[in-house]
C-alpha positions as CSV (number, residue, x, y, z in Angstrom):
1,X,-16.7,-2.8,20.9
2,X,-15.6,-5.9,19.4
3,X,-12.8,-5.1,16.4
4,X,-12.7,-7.6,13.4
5,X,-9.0,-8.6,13.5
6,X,-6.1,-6.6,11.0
7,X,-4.3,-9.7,8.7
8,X,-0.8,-9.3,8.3
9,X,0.7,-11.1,5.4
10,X,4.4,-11.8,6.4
11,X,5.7,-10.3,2.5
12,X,9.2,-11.1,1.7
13,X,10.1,-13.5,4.6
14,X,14.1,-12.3,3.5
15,X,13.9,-8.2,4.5
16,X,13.0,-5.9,7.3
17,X,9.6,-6.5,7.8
18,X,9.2,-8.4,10.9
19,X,11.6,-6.4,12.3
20,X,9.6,-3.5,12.2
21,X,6.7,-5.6,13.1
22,X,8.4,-6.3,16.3
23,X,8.9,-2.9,17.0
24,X,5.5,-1.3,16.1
25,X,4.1,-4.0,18.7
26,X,7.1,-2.0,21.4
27,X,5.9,1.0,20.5
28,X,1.7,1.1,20.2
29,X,-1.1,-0.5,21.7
30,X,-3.9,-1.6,19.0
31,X,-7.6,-2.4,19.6
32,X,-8.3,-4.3,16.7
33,X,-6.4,-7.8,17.4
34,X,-3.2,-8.7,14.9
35,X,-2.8,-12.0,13.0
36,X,0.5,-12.5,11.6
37,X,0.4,-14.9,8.9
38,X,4.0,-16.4,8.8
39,X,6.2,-19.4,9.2
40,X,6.6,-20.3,13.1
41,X,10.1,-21.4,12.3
42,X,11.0,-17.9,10.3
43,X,9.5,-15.8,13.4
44,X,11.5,-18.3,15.7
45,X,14.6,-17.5,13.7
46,X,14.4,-13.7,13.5
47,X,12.9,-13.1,16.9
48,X,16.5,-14.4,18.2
49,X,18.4,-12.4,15.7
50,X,16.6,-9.4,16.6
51,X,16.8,-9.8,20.3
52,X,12.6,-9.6,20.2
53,X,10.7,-11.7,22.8
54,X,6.7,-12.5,23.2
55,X,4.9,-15.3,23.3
56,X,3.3,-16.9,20.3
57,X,-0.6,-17.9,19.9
58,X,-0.9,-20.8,16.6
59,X,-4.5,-19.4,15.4
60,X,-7.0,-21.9,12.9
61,X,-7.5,-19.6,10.1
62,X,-10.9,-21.5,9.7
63,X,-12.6,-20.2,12.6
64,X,-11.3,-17.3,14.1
65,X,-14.1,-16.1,16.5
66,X,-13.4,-19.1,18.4
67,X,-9.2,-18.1,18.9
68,X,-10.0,-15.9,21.9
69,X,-8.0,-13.1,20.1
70,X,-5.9,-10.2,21.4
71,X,-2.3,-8.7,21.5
72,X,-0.9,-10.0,24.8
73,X,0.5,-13.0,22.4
74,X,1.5,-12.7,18.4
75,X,-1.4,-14.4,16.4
76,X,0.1,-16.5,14.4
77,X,-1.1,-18.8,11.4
78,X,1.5,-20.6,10.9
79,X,2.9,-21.1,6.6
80,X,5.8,-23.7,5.9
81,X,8.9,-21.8,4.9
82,X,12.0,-24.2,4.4
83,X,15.1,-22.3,5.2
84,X,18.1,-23.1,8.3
85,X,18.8,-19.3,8.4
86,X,17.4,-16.4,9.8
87,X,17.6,-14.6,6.7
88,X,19.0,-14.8,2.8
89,X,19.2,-13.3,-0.2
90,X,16.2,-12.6,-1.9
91,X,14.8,-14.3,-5.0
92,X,12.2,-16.8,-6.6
93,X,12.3,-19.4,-3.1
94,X,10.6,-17.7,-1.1
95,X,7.7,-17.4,-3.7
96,X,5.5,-20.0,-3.5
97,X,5.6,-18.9,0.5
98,X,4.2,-15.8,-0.1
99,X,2.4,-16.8,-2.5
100,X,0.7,-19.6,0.5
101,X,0.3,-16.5,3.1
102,X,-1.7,-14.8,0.5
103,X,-3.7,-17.3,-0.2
104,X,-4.5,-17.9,3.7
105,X,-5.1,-14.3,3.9
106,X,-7.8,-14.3,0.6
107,X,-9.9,-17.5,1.8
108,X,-9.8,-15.4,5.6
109,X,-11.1,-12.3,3.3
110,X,-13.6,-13.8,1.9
111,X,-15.0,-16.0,4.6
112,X,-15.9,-12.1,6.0
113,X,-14.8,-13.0,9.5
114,X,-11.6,-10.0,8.6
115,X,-12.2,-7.2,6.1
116,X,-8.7,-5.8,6.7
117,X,-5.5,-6.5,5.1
118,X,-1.5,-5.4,5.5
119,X,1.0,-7.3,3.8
120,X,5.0,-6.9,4.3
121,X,6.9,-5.7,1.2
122,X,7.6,-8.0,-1.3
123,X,10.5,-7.8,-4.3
124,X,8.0,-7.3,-7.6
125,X,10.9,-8.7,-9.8
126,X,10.5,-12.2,-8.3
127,X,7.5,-13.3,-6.8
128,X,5.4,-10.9,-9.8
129,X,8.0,-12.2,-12.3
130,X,6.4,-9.2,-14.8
131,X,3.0,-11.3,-15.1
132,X,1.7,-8.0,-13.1
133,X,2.9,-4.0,-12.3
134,X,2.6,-4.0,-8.6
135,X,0.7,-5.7,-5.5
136,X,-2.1,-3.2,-6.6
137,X,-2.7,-4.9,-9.7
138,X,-1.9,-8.8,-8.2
139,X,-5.0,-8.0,-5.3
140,X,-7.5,-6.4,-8.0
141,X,-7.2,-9.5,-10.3
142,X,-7.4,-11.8,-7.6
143,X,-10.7,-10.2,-6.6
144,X,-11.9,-9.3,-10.0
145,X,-11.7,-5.5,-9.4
146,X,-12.0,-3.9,-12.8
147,X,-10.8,-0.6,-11.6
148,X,-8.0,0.3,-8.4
149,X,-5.5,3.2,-7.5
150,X,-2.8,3.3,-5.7
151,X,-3.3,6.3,-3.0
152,X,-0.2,7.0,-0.9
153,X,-1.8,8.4,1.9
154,X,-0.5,11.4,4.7
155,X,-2.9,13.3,6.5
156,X,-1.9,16.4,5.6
157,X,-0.8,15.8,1.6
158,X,-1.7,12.2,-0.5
159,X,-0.6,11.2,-4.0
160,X,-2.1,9.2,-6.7
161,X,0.0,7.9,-9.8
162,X,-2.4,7.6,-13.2
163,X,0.3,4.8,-14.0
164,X,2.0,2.8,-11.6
165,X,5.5,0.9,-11.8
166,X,4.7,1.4,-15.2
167,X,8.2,2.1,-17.5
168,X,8.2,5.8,-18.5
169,X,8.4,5.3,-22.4
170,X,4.9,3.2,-22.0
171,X,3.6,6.0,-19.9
172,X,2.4,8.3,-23.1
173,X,0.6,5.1,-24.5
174,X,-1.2,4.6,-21.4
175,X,-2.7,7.7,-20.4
176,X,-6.5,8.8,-21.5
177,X,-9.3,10.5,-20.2
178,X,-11.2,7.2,-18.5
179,X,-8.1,6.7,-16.5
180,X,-7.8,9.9,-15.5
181,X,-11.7,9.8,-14.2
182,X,-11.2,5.9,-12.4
183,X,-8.5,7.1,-10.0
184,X,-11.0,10.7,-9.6
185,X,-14.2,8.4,-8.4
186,X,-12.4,6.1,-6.6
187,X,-10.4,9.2,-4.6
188,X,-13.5,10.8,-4.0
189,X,-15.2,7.4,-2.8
190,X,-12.1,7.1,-0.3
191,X,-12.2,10.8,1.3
192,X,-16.5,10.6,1.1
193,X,-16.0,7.0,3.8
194,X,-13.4,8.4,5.6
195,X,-13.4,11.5,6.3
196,X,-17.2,12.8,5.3
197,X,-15.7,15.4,2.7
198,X,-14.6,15.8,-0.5
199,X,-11.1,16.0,-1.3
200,X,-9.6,19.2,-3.1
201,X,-8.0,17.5,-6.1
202,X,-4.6,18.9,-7.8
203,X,-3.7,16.9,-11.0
204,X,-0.5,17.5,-12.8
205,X,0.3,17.9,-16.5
206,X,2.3,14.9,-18.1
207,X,5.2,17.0,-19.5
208,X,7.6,19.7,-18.5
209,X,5.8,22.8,-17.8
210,X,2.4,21.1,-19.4
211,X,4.0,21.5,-22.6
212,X,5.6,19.6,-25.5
213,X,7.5,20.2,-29.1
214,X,5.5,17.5,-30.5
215,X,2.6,17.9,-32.6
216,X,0.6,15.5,-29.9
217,X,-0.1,17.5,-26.5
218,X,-1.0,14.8,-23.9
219,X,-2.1,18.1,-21.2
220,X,-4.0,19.8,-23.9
221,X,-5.3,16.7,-25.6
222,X,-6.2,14.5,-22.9
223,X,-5.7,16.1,-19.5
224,X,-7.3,19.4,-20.0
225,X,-10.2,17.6,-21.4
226,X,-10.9,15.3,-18.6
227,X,-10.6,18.0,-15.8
228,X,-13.4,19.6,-17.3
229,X,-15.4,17.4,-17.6
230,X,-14.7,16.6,-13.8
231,X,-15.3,19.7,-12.7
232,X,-19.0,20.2,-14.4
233,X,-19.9,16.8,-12.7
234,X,-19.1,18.4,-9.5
235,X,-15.9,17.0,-8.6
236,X,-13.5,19.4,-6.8
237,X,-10.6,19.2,-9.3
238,X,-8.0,21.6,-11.1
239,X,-5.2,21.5,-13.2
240,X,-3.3,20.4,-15.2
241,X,-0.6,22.0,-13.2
242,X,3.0,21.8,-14.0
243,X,4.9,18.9,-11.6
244,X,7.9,20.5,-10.7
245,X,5.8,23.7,-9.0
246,X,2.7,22.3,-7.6
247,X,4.6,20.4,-4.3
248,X,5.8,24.1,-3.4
249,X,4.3,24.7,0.1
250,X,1.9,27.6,-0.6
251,X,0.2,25.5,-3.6
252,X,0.3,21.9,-2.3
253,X,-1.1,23.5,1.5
254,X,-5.1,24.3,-1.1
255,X,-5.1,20.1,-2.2
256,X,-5.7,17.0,0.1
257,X,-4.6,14.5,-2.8
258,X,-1.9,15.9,-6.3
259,X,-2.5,13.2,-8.9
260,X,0.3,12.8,-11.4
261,X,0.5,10.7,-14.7
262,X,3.9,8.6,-13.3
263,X,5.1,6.9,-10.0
264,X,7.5,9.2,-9.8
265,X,6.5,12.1,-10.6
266,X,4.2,12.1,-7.5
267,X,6.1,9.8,-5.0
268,X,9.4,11.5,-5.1
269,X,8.5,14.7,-3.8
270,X,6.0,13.0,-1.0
271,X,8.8,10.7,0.7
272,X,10.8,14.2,0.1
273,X,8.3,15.5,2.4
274,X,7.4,13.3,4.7
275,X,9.5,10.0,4.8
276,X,7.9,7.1,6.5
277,X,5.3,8.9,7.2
278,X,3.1,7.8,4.4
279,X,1.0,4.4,3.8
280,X,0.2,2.5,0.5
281,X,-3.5,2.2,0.6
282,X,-5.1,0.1,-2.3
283,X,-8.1,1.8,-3.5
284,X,-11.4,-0.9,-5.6
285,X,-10.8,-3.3,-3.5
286,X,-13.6,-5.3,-1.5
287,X,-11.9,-5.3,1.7
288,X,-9.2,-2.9,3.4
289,X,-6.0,-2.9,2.2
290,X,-2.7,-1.5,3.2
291,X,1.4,-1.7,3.1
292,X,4.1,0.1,4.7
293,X,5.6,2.5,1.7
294,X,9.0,1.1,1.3
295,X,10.4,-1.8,-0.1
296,X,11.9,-4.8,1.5
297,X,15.0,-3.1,1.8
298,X,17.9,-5.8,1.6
299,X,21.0,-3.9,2.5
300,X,19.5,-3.4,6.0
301,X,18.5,-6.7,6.7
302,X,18.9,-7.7,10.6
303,X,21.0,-4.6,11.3
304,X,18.0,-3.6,13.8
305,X,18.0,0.2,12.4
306,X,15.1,0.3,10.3
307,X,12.3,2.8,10.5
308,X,8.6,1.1,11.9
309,X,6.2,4.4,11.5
310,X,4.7,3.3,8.0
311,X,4.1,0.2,9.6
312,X,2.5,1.6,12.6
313,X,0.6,4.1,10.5
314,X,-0.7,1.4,8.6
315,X,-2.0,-0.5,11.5
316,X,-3.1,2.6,13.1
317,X,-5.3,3.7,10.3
318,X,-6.9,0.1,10.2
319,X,-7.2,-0.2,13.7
320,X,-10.2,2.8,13.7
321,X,-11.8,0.6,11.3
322,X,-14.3,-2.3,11.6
């Protein structure tokens, strides 16, 4: 069986990503061939630092069935990067380089000849600049997807945050009934391809104990509501249940997916529970699209020490797909 190639946007050429790209190619074997799209002279760089060695393969992005692909070699497509070092500080230079990869990796997209994506992690602050929340929202406007959810997926337990980086006094003003059924449909869409099932859906209240001293009740108002009317269209849902109980092992062991209102009111308690062990999978898009759930994690730059399992789990999950 032939498997349409995994693109790997290089990210935030100034953090730990290609050193746990080096290691997850150690440590696993993958079917579906790997194209790391990346400045030659920035692999050449860290490769050295990071005491990695294989051979590289330049790919043309513009045909790819004729690049005799595979993993004996890194796939590279090779983006300028200006830079003398192996690595530096992060900010604002390196964005119009990622900015590049992505925009190898979107013509690749839609050319159809790849339908699955992974990019590196990438410091929102800079290369967003606040013009959007997250790479979630960056990838849905860029392929006019009206509605998308960030599912941070484990195969035992996955989260889904109504809002995403989203700060918390903007939360209340955000939340309503149609968002609350977007994130349901496209869950259930997700579990329905993958898996053949239906996912038993948790979702959580937006204040303490799913209740609040004002006169406005966001859970009784507009969660309560919306699980209801979830529930007579046949969706396996139930709730609202109070945040700071429903991660307890004997309730979180009855859901495959808790949905919360707020990042971190769902993605705490999951890296709590399972660590790298999780993947950032983008959900409305037209293609496949993943990243390892963690940031680019400056303070650990080229120390070697960094964790690649939700790197590998990323690639792994792809890798079953064509």
């Amino acid at each position: 069986m032939n498997y349409k190639p995994i693109l790997i946007v290089h990210g935030e050429p100034n953090s730990i990503f290609l050193e746990i790209f080096f290691k997850s190619l150690r440590l696993k074997k993958y079917k579906s061939p790997l194209i790391l799209i990346c400045s030659l002279k920035i692999l050449k760089f860290q490769m050295k630092k990071l005491n990695f060695s294989k051979k590289i393969r330049i790919v043309n992005p513009n045909n790819l069935n004729n690049n005799n692909l595979d993993n004996k070699l890194i796939n590279l497509i090779d983006v300028s990067y200006k830079s003398n070092l192996s690595f530096n500080k992060i900010s604002n230079k390196s964005n119009l380089y990622i900015k590049n990869c992505f925009k190898v990796a979107f013509k690749i997209l839609m050319s159809g000849d790849a339908n699955k994506l992974i990019n590196g992690p990438i410091s929102k602050k800079n290369f967003l600049n606040k013009k959007f929340l997250g790479i979630t929202e960056y990838l849905s406007k860029k392929f006019n997807s009206k509605n998308s959810a960030m599912l941070i997926y484990n195969k035992n337990l996955s989260v889904c945050p109504i809002t995403t980086h989203l700060p918390l006094k903007l939360v209340t003003k955000t939340i309503n009934k149609k968002l609350i059924f977007e994130k349901v449909h496209l869950i259930n869409e997700f579990y329905e391809k993958n898996f053949r099932s239906l996912p038993n859906i948790a979702i959580t209240g937006l204040n303490p104990h799913c209740e609040s001293i004002s006169k406005f009740n966001e859970d009784e108002n507009i969660i309560k509501p919306a699980i209801q009317w979830l529930i007579k269209k046949g969706f396996k849902v139930s709730g609202p249940y109070s945040a700071d109980t429903i991660f307890l092992k004997n309730n979180r062991k009855n859901f495959d997916v808790i949905i919360g209102m707020y990042h971190d009111q769902v993605l705490t308690p999951l890296k709590t529970l399972y660590e790298y062990n999780a993947i950032n999978i983008t959900l409305g898009l037209p293609f496949k699209r993943i990243s390892p759930d963690h940031g680019p994690n400056e303070k650990m730059i080229g120390k070697n020490l960094s964790n690649p399992l939700s790197l590998i789990k990323a690639i792994e999950f792809l890798d079953k797909k064509n």
